[in-house]
Backbone as a chain_set.jsonl record, in Angstrom:
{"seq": "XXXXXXXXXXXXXXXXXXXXXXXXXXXXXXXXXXXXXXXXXXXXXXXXXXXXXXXXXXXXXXXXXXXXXXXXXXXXXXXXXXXXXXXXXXXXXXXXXXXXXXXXXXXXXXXXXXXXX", "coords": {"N": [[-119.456, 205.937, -195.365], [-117.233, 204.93, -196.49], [-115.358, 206.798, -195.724], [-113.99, 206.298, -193.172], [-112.413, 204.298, -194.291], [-109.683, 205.09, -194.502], [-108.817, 206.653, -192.393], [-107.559, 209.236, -190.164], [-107.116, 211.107, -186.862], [-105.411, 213.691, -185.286], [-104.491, 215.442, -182.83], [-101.525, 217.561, -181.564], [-98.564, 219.131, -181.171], [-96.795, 221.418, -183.205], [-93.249, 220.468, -184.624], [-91.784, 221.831, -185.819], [-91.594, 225.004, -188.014], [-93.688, 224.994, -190.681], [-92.536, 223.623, -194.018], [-92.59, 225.296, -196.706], [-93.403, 224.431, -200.649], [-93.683, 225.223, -203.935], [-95.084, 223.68, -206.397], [-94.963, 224.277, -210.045], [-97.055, 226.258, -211.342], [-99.334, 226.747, -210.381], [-99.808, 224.954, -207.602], [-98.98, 224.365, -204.542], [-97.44, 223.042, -201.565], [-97.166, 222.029, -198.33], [-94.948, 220.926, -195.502], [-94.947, 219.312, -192.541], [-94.218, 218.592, -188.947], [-95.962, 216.833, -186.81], [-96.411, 216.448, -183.052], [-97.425, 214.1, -181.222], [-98.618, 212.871, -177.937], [-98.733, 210.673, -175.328], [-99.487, 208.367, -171.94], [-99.264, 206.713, -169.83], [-99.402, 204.312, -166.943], [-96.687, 202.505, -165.827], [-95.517, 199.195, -164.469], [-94.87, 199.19, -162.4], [-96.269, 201.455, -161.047], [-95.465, 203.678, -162.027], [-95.869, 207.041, -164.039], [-95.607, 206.974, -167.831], [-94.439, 208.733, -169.967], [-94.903, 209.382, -173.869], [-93.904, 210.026, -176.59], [-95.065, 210.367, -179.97], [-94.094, 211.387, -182.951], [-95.407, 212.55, -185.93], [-95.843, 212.584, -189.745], [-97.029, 215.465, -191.701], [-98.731, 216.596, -194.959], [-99.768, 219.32, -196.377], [-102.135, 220.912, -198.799], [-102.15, 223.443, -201.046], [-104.759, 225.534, -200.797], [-104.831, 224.694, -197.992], [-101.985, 224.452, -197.533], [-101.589, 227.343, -197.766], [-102.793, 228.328, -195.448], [-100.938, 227.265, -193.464], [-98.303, 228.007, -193.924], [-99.026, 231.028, -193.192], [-99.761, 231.061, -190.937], [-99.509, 228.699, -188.98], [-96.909, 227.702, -186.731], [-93.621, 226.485, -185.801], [-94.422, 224.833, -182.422], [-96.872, 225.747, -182.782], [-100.053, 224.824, -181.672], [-102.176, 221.769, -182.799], [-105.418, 220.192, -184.152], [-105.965, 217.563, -186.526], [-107.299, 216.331, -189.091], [-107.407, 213.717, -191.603], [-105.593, 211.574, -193.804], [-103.833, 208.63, -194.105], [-100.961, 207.531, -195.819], [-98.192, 205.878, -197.652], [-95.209, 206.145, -198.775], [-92.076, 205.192, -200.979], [-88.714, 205.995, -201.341], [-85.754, 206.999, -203.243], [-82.361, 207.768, -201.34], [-80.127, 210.464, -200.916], [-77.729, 208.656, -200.878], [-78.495, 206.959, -202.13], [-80.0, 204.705, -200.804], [-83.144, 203.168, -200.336], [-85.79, 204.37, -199.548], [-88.591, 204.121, -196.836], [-91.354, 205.706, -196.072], [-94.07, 206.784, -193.791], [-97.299, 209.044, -194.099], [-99.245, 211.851, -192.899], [-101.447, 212.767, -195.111], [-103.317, 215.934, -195.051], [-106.811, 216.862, -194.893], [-108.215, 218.628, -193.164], [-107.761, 221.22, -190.681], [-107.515, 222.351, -187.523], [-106.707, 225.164, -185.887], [-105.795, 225.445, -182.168], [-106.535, 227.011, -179.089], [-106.298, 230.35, -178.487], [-106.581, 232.239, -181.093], [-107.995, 229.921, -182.861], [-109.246, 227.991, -184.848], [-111.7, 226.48, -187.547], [-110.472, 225.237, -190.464], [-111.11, 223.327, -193.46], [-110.465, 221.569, -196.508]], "CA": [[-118.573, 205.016, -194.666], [-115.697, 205.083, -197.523], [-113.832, 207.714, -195.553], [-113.878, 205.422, -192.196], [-111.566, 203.216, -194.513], [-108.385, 205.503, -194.356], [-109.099, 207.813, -192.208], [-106.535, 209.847, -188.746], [-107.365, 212.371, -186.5], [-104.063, 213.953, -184.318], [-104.088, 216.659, -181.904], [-100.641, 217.831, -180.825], [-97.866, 220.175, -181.167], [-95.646, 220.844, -184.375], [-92.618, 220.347, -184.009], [-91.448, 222.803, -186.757], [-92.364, 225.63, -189.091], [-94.066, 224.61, -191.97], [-91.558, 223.612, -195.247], [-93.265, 225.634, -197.781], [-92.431, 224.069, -201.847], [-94.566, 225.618, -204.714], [-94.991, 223.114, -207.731], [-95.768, 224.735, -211.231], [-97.561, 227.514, -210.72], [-100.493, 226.689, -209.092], [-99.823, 223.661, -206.46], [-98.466, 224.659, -203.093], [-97.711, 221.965, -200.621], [-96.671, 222.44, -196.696], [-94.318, 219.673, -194.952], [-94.232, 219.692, -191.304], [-94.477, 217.327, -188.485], [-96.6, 217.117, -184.851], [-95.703, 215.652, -181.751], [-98.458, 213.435, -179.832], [-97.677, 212.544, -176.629], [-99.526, 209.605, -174.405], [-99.138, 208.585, -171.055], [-99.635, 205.5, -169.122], [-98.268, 203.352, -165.708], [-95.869, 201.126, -165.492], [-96.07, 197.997, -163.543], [-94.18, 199.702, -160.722], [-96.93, 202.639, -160.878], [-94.489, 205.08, -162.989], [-96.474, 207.241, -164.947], [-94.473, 206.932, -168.357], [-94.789, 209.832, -171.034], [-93.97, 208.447, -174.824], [-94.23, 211.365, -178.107], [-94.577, 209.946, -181.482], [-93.734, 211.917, -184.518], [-95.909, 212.388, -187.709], [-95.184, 213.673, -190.735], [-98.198, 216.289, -192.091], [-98.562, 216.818, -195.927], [-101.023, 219.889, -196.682], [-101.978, 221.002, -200.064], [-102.975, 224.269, -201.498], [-105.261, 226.391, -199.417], [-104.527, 224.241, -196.099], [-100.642, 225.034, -197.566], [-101.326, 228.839, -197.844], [-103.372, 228.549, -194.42], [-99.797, 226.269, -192.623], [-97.731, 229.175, -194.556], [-99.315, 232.002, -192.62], [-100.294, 230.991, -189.292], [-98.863, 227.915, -188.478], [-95.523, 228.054, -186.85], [-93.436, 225.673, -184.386], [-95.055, 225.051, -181.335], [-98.459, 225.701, -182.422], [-101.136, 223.22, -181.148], [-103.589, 221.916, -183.864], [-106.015, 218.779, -184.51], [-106.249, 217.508, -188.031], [-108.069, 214.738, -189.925], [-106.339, 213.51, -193.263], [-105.645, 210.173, -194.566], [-102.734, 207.971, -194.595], [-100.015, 207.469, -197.155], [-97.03, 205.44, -197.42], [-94.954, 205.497, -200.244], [-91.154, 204.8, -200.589], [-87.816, 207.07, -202.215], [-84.206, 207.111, -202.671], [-82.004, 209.074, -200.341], [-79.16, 210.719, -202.115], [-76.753, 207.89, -200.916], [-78.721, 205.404, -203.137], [-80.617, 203.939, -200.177], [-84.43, 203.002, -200.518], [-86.12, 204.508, -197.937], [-89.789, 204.396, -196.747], [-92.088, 206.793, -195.19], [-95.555, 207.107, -193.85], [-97.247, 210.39, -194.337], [-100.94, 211.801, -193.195], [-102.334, 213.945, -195.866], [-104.364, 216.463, -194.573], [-107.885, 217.585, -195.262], [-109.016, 219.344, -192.266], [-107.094, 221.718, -189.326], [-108.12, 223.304, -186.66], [-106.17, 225.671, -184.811], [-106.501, 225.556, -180.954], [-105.898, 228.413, -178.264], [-106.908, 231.839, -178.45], [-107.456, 232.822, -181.978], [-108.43, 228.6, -183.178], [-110.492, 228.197, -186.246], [-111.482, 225.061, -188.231], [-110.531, 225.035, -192.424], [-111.435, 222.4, -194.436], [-109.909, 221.487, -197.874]], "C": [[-117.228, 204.856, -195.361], [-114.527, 205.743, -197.026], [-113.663, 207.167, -194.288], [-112.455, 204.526, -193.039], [-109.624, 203.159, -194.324], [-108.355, 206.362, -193.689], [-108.153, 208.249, -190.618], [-106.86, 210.361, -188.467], [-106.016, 212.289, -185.408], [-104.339, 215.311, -183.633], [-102.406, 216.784, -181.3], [-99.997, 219.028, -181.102], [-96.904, 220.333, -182.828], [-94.492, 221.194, -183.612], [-91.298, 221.711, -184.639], [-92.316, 223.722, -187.481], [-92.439, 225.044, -190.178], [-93.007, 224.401, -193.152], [-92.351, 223.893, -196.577], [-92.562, 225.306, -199.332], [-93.994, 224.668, -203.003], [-94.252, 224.821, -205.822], [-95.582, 223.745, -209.022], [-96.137, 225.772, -210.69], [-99.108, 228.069, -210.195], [-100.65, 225.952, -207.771], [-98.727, 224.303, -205.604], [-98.397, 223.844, -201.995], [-96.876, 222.613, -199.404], [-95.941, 220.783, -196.313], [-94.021, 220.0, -193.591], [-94.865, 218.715, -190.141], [-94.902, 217.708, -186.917], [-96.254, 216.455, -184.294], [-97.047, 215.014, -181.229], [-98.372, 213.019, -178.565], [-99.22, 211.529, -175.751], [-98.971, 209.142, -173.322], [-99.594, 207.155, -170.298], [-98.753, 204.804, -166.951], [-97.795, 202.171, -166.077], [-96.567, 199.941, -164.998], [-95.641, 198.475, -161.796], [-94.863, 201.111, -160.277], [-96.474, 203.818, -161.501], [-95.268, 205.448, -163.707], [-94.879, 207.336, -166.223], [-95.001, 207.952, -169.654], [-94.019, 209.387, -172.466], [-94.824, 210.139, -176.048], [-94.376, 210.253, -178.992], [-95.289, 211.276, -182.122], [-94.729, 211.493, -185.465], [-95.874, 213.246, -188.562], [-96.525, 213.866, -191.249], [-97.796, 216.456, -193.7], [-99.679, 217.894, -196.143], [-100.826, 220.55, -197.905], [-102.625, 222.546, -200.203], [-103.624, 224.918, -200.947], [-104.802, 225.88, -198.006], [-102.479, 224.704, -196.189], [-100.428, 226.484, -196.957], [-101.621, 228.761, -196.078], [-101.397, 227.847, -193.084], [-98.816, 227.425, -192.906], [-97.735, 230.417, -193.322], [-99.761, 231.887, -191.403], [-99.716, 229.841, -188.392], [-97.31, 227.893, -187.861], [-94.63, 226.412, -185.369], [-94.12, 225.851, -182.845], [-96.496, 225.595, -181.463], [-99.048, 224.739, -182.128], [-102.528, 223.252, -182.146], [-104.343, 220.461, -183.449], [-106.195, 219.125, -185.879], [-107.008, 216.209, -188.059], [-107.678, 215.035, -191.659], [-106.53, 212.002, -193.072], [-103.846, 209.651, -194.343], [-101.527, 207.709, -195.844], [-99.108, 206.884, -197.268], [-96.384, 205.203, -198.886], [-92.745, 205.492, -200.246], [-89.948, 205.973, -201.889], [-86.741, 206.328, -202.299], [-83.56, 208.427, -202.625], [-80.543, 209.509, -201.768], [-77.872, 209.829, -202.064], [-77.209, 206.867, -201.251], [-80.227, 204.431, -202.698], [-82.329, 204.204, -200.501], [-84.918, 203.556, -199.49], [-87.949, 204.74, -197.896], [-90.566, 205.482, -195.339], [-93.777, 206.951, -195.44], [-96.07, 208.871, -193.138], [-99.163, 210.822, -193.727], [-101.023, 213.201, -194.354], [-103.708, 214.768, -195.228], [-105.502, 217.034, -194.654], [-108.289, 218.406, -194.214], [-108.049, 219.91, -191.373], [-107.786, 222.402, -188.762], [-106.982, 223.337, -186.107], [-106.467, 225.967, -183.698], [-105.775, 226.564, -180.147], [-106.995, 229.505, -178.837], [-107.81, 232.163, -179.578], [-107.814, 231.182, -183.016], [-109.533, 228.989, -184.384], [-110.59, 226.968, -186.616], [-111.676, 225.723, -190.365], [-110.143, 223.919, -192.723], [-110.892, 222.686, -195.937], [-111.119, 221.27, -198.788]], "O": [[-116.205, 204.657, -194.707], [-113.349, 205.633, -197.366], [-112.662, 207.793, -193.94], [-111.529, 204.151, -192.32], [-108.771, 202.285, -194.165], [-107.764, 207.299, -194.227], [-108.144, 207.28, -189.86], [-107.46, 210.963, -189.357], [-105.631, 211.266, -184.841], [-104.325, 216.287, -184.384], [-102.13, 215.914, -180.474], [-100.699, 220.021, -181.29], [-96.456, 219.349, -183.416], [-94.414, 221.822, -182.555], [-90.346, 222.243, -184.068], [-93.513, 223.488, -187.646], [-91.451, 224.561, -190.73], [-92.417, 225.479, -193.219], [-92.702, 223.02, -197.37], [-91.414, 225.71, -199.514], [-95.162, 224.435, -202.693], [-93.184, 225.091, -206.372], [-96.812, 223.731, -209.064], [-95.648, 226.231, -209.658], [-99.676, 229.105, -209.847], [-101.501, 226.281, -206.945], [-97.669, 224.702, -206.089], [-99.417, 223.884, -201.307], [-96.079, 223.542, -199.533], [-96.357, 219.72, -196.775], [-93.104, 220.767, -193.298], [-95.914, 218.113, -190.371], [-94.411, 218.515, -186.127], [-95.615, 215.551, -184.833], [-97.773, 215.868, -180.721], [-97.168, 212.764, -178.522], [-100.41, 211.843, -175.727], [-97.757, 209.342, -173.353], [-100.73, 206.812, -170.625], [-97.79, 205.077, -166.234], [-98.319, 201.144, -166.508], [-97.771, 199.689, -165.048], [-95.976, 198.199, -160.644], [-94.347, 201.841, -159.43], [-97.109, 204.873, -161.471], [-95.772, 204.538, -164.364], [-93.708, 207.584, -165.938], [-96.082, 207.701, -170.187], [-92.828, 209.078, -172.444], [-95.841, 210.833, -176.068], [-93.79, 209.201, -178.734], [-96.346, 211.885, -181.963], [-94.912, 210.319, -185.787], [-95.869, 214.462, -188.371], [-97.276, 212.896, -191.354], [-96.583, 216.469, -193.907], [-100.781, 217.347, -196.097], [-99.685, 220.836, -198.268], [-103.579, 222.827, -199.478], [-102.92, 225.211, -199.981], [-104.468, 226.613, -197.075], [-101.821, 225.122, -195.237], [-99.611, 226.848, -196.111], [-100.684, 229.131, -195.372], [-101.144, 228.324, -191.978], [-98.435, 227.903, -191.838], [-96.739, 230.712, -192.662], [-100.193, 232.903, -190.858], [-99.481, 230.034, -187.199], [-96.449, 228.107, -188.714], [-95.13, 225.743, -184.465], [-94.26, 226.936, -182.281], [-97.204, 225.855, -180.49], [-98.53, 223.642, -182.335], [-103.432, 224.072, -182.303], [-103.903, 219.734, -182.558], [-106.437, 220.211, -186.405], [-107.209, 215.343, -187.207], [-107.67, 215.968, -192.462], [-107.365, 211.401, -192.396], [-102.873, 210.396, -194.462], [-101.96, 207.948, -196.971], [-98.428, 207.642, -196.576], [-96.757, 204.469, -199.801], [-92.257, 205.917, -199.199], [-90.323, 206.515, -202.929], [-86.578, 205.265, -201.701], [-83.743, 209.501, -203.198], [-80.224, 209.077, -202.876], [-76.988, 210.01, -202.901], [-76.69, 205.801, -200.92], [-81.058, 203.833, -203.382], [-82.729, 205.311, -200.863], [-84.458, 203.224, -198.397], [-88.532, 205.398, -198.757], [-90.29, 205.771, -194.175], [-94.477, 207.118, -196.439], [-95.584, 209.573, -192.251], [-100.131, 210.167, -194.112], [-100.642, 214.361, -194.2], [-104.819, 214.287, -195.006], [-105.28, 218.219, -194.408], [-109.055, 219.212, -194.741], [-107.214, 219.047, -191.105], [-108.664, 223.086, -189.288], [-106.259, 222.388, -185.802], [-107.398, 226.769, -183.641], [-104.632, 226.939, -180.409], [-108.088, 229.427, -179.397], [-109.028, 232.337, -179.546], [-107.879, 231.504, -184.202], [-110.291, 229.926, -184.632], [-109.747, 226.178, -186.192], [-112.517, 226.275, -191.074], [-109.057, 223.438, -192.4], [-110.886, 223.803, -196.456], [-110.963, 221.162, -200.004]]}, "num_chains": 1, "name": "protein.A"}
């Protein structure tokens, strides 16, 4: 039940290719962000279509795996974890950002697979 406590799942689209950064010389991280999209009616019967944005963090094999197969416009589901932690931009400002870390993808379509971290 521990991993119920932080736990996301997202299906959508990315919205970009992967931002591959290699730390040291073993750590490999991926930065790249999916689209979700949901859908509802109005009050006046309008169906209304809304995206939100999330930013993906994958580490190390799920890096190498985002690296080589992943590209804009692929369609995945993941399950990862939450994150929020805060920077400064290069004009000083504080800025915060929430992040899912990812343990799990599956690629969907044709050639789809599921890897686990």
């Amino acid at each position: 039940m521990s991993n119920l406590r932080n736990s996301v799942r997202l299906m959508g689209f990315l919205g970009n290719d992967p931002e591959i950064k290699t730390i040291g010389e073993k750590k490999k991280m991926a930065r790249v962000s999916i689209a979700t999209n949901d859908s509802y009616k109005n009050d006046k019967g309008e169906k209304i279509e809304e995206t939100q944005w999330h930013n993906l963090v994958l580490w190390d094999r799920l890096a190498n795996l985002a690296e080589s197969y992943l590209h804009k416009g692929s369609e995945v589901c993941i399950e990862g974890k939450l994150n929020s932690r805060a920077y400064t931009d290069k004009e000083g400002a504080k800025r915060y950002i929430t992040e899912v870390i990812v343990h799990d993808v599956q690629m969907l379509g044709k050639k789809g697979g599921t890897v686990d971290s």
